[in-house]
N, C-alpha and C positions, 0 to 999 in steps of 0.2 A: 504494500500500500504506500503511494504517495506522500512525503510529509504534508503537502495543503491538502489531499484529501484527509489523512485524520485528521488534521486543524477545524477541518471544514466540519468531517463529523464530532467532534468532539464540541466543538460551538454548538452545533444545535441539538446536538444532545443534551448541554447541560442546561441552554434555552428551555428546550424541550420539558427538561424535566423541573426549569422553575429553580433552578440553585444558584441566581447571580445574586450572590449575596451583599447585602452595604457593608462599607466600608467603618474603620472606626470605633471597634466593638471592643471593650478591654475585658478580662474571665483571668479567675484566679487559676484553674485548672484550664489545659487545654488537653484535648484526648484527640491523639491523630491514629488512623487510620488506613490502608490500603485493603480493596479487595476486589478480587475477580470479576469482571462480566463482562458477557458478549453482545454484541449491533453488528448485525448484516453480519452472520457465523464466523465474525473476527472475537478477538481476547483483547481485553481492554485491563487496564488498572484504573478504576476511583480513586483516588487520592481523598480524604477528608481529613479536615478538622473540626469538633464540635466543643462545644461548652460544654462538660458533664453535670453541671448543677441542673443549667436550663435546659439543658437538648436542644440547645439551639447550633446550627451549622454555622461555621466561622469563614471556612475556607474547602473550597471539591476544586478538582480540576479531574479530568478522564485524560490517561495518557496511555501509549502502543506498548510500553514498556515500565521497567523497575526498574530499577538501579539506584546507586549513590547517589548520584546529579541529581536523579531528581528527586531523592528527599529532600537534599540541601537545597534546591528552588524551591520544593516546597515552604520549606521554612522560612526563608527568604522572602518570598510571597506573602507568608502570612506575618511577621513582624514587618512588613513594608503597610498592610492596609491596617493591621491591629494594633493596642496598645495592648501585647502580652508577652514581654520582654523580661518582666518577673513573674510571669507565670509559671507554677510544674507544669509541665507537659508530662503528659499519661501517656506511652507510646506504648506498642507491641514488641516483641522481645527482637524483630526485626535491627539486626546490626546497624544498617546503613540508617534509619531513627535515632539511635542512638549517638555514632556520626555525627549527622548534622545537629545534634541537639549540644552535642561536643562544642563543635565548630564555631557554633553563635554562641556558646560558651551562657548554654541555659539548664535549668534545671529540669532533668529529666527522673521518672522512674517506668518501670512497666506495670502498664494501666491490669494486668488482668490482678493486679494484688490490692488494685485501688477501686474500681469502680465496680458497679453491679450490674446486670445485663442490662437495663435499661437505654445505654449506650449503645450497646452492642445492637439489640431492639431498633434504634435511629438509624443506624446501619444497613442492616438487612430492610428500611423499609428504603432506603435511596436507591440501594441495587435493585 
């Protein structure tokens, strides 16, 4: 697949599905995210970050791929539009999380010791 076709699908998928979210939102906890699904019998990675108190989504992006790079854009992305730069970030036991949570030299732990499935619940209802 083309990079501007998934740009292309990934835009209006996340159109589609209602996730451009405002900008400017601060959260003591931040809980990130990655998980599997597929548009048009391709594989995709959701990217999310959500607020675990409120269940409210912070930050989605849908990318072709995982990796390093893009945790650390991730996170980049999300302290670019948030003010959660002293926030714990709740992540998944996922290295490359951990990484970039290093990187921007923030407070991390792994969210499955911290939160209850209600999270996880916001989740499974984006996919």
């Amino acid at each position: 697949m083309t990079s501007s076709r998934h740009n292309r699908l990934s835009y209006n998928w996340i159109l589609k599905a209602d996730l451009q979210l405002e900008s400017g939102r601060s959260s003591d906890h931040v809980t990130i995210d990655e998980t599997v699904i597929r548009l048009d019998s391709e594989q995709y990675w959701l990217y999310t970050a959500v607020d675990p108190v409120l269940n409210d989504l912070l930050y989605t992006t849908l990318e072709a791929t995982r990796n390093k790079l893009l945790s650390s854009v991730l996170f980049r992305e999300l302290l670019e539009k948030h003010d959660v730069d002293d926030s714990m970030f709740l992540v998944d036991v996922d290295k490359s999380q951990h990484d970039a949570c290093q990187r921007y030299n923030l407070n991390c732990r792994n969210y499955r010791q911290e939160i209850g499935s209600s999270v996880k619940h916001l989740f499974e209802a984006i996919k």
